[in-house]
C-alpha positions as CSV (number, residue, x, y, z in Angstrom):
1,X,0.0,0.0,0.0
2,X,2.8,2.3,0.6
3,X,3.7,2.1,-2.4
4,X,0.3,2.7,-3.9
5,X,0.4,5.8,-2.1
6,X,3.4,7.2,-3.8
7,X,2.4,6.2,-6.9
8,X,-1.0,7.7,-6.5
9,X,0.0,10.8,-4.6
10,X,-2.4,14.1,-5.4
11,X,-5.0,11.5,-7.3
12,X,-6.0,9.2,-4.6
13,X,-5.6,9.7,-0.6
14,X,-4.4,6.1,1.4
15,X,-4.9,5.3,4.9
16,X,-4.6,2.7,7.2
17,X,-6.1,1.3,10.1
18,X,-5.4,-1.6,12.2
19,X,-8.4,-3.4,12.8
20,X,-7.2,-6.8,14.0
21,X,-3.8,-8.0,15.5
22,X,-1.7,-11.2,14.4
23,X,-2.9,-12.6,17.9
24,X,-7.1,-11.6,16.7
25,X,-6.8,-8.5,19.2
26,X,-9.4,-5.9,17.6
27,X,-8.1,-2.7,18.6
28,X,-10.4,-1.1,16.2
29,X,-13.3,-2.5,16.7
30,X,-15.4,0.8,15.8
31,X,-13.3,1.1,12.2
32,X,-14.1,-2.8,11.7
33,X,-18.2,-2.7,12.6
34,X,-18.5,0.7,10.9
35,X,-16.7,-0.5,7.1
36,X,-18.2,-4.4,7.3
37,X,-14.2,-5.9,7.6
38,X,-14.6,-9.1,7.8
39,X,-11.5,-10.7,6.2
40,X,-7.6,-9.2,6.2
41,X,-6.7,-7.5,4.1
42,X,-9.5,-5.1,3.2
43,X,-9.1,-2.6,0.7
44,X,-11.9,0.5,0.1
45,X,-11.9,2.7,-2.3
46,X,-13.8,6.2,-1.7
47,X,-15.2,8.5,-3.8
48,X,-16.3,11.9,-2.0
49,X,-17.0,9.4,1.2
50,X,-19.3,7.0,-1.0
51,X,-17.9,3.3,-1.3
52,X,-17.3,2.8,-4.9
53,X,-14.9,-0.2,-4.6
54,X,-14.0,-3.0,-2.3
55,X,-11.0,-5.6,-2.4
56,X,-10.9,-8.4,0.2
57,X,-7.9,-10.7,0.7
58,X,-6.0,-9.0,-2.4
59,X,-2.6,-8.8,-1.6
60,X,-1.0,-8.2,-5.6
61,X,-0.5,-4.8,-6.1
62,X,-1.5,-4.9,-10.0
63,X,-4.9,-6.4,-9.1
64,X,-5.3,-2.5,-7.1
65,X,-3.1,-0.4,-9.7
66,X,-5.6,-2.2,-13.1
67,X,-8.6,-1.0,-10.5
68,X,-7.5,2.1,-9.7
69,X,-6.5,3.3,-12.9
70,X,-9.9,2.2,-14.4
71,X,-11.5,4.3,-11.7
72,X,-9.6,7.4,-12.6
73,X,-9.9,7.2,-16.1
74,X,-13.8,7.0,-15.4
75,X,-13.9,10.0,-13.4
76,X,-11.4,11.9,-15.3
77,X,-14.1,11.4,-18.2
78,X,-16.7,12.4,-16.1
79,X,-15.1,15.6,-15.1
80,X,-14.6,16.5,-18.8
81,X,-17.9,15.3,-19.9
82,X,-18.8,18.0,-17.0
83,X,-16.2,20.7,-18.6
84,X,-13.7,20.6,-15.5
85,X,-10.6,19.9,-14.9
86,X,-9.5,15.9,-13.8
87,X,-8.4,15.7,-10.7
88,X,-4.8,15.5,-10.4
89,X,-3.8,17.7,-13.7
């Protein structure tokens, strides 16, 4: 994911949370109920707070980068078919 995030950086914001330890502690148990995580890893992707994606037990990073790319291309044509500017450019 870290590296995701550079890759990404000014298109797409990453963060992390710990929901559940190597020994099934939950220190997050708020984070877990609130998003639905029931397997590790889970990854969401947001758009303006609306879930628009969800990967569960992924852990290739070209599975995320073929998604993600797909999703910005989508809304990059959205923002033209609006007239504005992508995000990101």
């Amino acid at each position: 994911m870290d590296d995701l995030a550079r890759e990404y950086w000014g298109r797409i914001k990453v963060a992390r949370f710990m929901v559940m330890t190597r020994y099934l502690d939950v220190p997050s148990p708020e984070i877990k109920e609130r998003y639905d995580i029931t397997y590790i890893p889970t990854v969401i992707l947001f758009d303006k707070g609306v879930e628009v994606d969800r990967w569960r037990l992924v852990v290739m990073e070209d599975v995320y980068r073929y998604d993600l790319n797909k999703f910005l291309k989508a809304r990059a044509a959205r923002a033209f078919a609006r007239g504005a500017a992508p995000a990101g450019k």
